[in-house]
N, C-alpha and C positions, 0 to 999 in steps of 0.2 A: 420488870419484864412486861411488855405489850401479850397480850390477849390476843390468840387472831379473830376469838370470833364474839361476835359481841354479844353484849347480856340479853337482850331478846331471842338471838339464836340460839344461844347456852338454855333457855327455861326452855324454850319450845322442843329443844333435845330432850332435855330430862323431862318433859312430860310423857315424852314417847316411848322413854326408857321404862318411865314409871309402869306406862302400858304394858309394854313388853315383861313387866317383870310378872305382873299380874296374870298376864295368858300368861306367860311359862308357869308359873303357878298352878294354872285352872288346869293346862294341858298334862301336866306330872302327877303332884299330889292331890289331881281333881278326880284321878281313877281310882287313886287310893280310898279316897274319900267314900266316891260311889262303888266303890265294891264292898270295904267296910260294911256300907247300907244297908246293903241287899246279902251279907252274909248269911242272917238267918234266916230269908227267904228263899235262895237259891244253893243250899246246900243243908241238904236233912242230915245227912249220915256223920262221923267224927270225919270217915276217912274223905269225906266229901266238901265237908268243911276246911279240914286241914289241905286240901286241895286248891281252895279260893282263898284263902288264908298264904300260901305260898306263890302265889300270882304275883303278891305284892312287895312278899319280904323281902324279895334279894334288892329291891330298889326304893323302897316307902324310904328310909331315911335320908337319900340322898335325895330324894323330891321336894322332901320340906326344906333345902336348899333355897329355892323358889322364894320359899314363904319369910327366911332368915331375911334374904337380899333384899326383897320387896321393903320389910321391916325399917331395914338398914338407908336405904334408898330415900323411902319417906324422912326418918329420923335427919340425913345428912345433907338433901337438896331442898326437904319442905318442914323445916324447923315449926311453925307456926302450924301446919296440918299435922305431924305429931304428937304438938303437945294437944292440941284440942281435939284431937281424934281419940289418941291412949286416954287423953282425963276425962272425956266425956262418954264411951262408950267403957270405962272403966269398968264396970259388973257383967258386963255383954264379954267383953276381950277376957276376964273372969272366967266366964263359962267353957268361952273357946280354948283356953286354954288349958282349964281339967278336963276336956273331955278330949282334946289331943293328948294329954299324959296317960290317959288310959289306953290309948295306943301299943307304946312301946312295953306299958307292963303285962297288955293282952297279950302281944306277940309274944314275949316271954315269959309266960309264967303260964300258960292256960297249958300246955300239952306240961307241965312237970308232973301232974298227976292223973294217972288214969281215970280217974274217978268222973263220970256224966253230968254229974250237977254243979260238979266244979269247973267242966269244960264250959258249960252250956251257960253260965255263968259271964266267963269272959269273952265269950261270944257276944252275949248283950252286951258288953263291954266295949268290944269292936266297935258294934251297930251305934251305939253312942260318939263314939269317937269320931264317926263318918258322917252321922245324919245332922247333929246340933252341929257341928261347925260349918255345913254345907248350909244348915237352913242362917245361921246368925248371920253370918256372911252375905248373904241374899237378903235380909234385913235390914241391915246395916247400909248395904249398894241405895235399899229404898228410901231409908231415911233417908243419906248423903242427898239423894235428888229431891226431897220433899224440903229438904231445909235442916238444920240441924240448930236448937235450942241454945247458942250458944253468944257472947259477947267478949268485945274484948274494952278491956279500959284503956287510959289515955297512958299508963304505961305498958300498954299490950300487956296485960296479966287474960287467959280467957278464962271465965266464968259458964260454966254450963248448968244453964236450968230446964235438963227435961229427966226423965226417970226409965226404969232399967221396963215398966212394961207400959211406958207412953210410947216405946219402940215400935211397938207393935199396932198397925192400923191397916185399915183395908188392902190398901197400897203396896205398906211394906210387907205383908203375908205375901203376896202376889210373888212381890221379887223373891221374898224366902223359899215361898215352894219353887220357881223357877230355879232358881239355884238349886235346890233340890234334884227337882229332874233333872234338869242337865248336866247334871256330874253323874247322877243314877247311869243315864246315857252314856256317859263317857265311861264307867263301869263295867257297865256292859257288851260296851266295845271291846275294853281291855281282855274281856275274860272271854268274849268271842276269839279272838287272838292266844289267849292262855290257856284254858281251860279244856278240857272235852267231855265226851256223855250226856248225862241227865243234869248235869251242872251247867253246862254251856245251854242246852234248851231251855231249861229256866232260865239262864241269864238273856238268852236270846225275847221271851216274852216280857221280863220284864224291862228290856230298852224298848221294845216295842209299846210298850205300854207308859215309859218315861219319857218317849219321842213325841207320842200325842200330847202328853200334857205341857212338854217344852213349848210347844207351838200353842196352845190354846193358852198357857198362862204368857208367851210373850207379848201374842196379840195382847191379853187384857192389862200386861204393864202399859202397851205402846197406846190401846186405847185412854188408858190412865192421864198418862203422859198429854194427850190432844186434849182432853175432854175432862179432864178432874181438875184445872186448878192450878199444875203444876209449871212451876219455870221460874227462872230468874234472869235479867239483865243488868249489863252495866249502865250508868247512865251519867252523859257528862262524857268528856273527854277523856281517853285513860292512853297516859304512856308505858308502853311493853316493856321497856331498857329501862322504867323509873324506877326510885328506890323500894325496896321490900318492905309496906307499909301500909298495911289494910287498909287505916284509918284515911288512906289519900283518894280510897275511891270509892263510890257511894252504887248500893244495888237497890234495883229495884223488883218485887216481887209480881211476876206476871204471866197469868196462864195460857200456854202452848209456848213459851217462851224457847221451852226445850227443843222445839223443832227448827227453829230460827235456821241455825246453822246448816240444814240441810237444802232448804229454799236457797241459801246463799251461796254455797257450793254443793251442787247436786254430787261428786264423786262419792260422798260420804255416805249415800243410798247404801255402796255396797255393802256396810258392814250390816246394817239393820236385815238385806237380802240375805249374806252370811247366816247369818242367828236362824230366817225360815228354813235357809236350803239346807242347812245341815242334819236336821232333826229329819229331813224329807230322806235326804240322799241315805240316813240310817237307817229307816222304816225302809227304805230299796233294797238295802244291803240283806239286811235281815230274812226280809222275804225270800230273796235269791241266793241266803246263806253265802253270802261274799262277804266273810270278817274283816278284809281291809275295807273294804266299803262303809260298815260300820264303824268302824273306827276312824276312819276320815273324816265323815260326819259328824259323828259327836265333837271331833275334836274343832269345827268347821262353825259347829256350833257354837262351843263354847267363844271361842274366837272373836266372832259376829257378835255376841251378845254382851260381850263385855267394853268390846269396841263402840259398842250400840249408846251404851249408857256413856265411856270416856268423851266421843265424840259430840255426843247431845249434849250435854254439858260444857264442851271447852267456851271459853278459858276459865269458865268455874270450877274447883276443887270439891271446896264444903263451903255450901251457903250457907247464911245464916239466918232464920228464920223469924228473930227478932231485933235483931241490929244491922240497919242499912251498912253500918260502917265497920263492920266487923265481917264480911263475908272473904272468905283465900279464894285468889286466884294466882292462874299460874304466874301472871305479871306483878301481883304485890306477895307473895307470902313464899317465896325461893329465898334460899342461901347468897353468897352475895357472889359477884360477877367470879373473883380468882377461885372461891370456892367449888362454884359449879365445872370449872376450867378444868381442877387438879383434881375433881372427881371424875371427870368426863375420861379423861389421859391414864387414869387405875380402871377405871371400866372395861375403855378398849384394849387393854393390855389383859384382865385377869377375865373378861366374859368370856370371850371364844376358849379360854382354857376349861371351865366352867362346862361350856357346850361340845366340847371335843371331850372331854373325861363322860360326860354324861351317853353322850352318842357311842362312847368304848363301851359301856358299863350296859347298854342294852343290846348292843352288840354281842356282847359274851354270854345275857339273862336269856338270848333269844331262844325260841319255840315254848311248846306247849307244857303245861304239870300235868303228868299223867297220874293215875292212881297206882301205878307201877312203882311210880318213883318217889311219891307219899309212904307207902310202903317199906323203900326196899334204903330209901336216903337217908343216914344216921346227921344231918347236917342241917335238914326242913324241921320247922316248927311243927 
């Protein structure tokens, strides 16, 4: 069967998808995340707590959808970035992953017994669930741009030689706390929307307070990025539609390289604009107490900032920081032409299902958790 569209159109698809799968990610389960965070800060009392705790529950499981596809996505269009992404970041993904399981047993299990020390307990329990994965995740973003410790042999086996706390360097704090904030943000949106009383003001100061820092730590990634060191290019001739084959094309390690692509099509300005205006248009919102405002924003941000990094980066995936000829891009390290084809054709058929169930399902969650309905609902956690 002929193909109609060809193998460089098909990867430059799936990198966008990839994209897309990631903001839908950040936009859903990134609220979750940051509300989780701010649980024990923005909600003193049980009844208070279980208040911001039910903002999330009718929809936190269906958001990690997001994060399933994403997974899926990677594993099935970029075989060669899953395996050295899962086997390299193997103790990091570790972490992220028990402190997500602590999720679902916090949701369930903290109100079965009345008892304060054993709420307050799985409270911290939440606050773990939201904070480490929003911070690793933002760590994980820095490395990927710093370079990642990894090689591949002449039978593409990859080899990773770096360690679970050589992850961690000026840089990548930067990204982590970024990440941080701006899901904090994004949290805070949420529960400006959800929430009300002395729970929404709290929550209201602390986006305020996660807005400033989005913006001061994105400058100091972006100043990173011009001025630290940072960047890679391809070098040599490279064909898009060639076969999926690291070893076929050779990078070279070179600082502000990240910014290449914006000198060379300036449209792409806008996402980096995105990433400032959002965290601004929040800090507007907040002051003038307009919770769609808020929320727009953060979500305006998150957006911008992940765009920020996909885009400074194309066509790099994961470089590599010791072997010229081991670095993924989107041109050598994709699934092969029919593969990307008959994924592309299950996409468009099962996403808008995906996005039409999700759009019903907030649709039906919509308005505020009162403390009325904490009280009086045998059915809220």
């Amino acid at each position: 069967m002929s193909i109609p569209l060809d193998f460089e159109t098909l990867r430059i698809l799936w990198w966008l998808l990839l994209g897309v799968l990631l903001i839908g990610f950040a936009l859903t389960d990134g609220f979750d995340l940051g509300t989780a965070a701010m649980l024990p800060f923005v909600a003193k009392t049980d009844e208070e707590r279980r208040m911001v705790i039910n903002t999330i529950g009718a929809t936190w499981e269906g958001n990690q959808v997001w994060f399933i596809l994403g997974g899926g996505a990677i594993f099935a269009a970029w075989p060669f970035v899953y395996a050295v992404s899962f086997s390299g970041f193997y103790l990091a993904m570790f972490l992220v992953l028990s402190a997500l399981i602590l999720r679902p047993v916090g949701f369930k299990y903290r109100s079965k017994r009345p008892d304060k020390a054993w709420r307050e307990r799985w409270d911290w329990a939440l606050f773990v669930g939201g904070f480490v994965p929003a911070l690793v995740f933002g760590v994980a973003v820095g490395n990927v741009m710093k370079g990642i410790p990894f090689r591949l042999d002449s039978d593409l086996r990859a080899f990773y030689e770096g360690s679970l706390l050589g992850l961690f360097t000026p840089f990548t704090l930067v990204t982590g706390l970024l990440s941080v904030a701006m899901l904090v943000l994004h949290g805070a949106g949420w529960l400006s929307l959800k929430a009300e009383g002395v729970v929404l003001e709290r929550a209201r100061r602390w986006g305020q307070a996660a807005a400033v820092l989005a913006l001061l730590l994105f400058a100091a990634g972006g100043a990173f990025v011009a001025w630290g060191g940072l960047g890679y290019r391809l070098d040599g001739m490279v064909d898009p539609g060639g076969p999926s084959n690291p070893r076929f094309s050779t990078t070279v390690a070179e600082g502000g390289a990240w910014l290449r692509n914006y000198g060379a099509h300036p449209w792409m300005l806008l996402a980096p604009l995105l990433g400032f205006l959002g965290p601004v248009l929040a800090l507007l919102g907040i002051r003038a107490r307009r919770d769609v405002l808020v929320f727009a924003g953060s979500s305006l941000a998150n957006m911008g900032i992940i765009a920020t990094v996909g885009l400074s980066m194309f066509p790099f995936i994961l470089p590599s920081s010791i072997d010229s000829l081991s670095s993924l891009t989107v041109w050598n390290a994709s699934s092969s032409h029919g593969t990307l084809f008959t994924m592309l054709v299950v996409t468009a058929i099962f996403l808008p299902i995906v996005l039409a169930y999700t759009a019903w399902a907030y649709r039906v969650m919509f308005g505020r958790v009162t403390a009325q309905d904490v009280r009086t609902n045998p059915d809220f956690y």
